[in-house]
N, C-alpha and C positions, 0 to 999 in steps of 0.2 A: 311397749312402744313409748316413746318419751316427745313430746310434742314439744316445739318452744315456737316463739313467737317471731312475727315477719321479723326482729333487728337480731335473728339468728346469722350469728357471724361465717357462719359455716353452711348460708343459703345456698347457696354455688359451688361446687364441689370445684369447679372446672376453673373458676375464676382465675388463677394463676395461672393458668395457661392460657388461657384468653388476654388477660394482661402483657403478656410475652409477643402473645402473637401480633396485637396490636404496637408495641415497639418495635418491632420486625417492619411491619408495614409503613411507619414513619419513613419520609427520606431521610437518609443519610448527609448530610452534608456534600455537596456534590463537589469536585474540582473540576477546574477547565484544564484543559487539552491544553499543552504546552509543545510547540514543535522548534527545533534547533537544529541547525544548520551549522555544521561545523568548517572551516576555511576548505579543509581539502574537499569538502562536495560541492563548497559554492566554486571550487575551480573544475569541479568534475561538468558540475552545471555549464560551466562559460566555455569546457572546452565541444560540447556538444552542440555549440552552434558554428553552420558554415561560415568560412573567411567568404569574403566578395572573390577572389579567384575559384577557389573551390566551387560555388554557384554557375561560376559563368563557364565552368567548365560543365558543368550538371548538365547543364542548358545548351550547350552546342550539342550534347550526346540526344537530349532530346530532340532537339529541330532534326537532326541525322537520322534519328530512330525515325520519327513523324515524316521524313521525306523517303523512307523508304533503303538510305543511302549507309547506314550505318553497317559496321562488315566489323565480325567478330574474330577475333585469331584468335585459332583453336589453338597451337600452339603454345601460348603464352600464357593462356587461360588456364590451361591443362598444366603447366608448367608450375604458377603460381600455386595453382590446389595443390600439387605434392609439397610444393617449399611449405607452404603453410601447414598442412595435416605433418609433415614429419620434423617438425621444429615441435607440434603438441605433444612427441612422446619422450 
């Protein structure tokens, strides 16, 4: 058995890997979050808000629903759902 002294370079068997591990745990340099907005979503964006008729018509539908008064046509209703599902295929 061959004995050397504590400035045995070869103390630690592990030590490069412990070294490793320890660079691992460092942060990394972090970036920030960058978000872009390209033209055609900020128009997607502006067309998703109501015009002032479009509202004031929301709002007569409400006060009609809220009084009770409001009356639905099936007809048209029913009508509208087929135009719309067979224009999807």
């Amino acid at each position: 058995m061959k004995i050397n002294g504590p400035n045995h370079s070869n103390f630690n068997p592990y030590q490069k890997q412990l070294n490793k591990q320890e660079e691992v745990k460092q942060p990394v340099k972090q970036q920030q979050d960058k978000v872009e907005i390209s033209s055609a979503g900020k128009a997607l964006q502006d067309s998703g808000k109501t015009n002032e008729t479009r509202q004031n018509y929301i709002n007569e539908i409400k006060i009609q629903v809220e009084n009770g008064n409001y009356k639905v046509d099936h007809q048209r209703t029913a009508g509208n759902m087929v135009d719309f599902f067979s224009d999807k295929k």
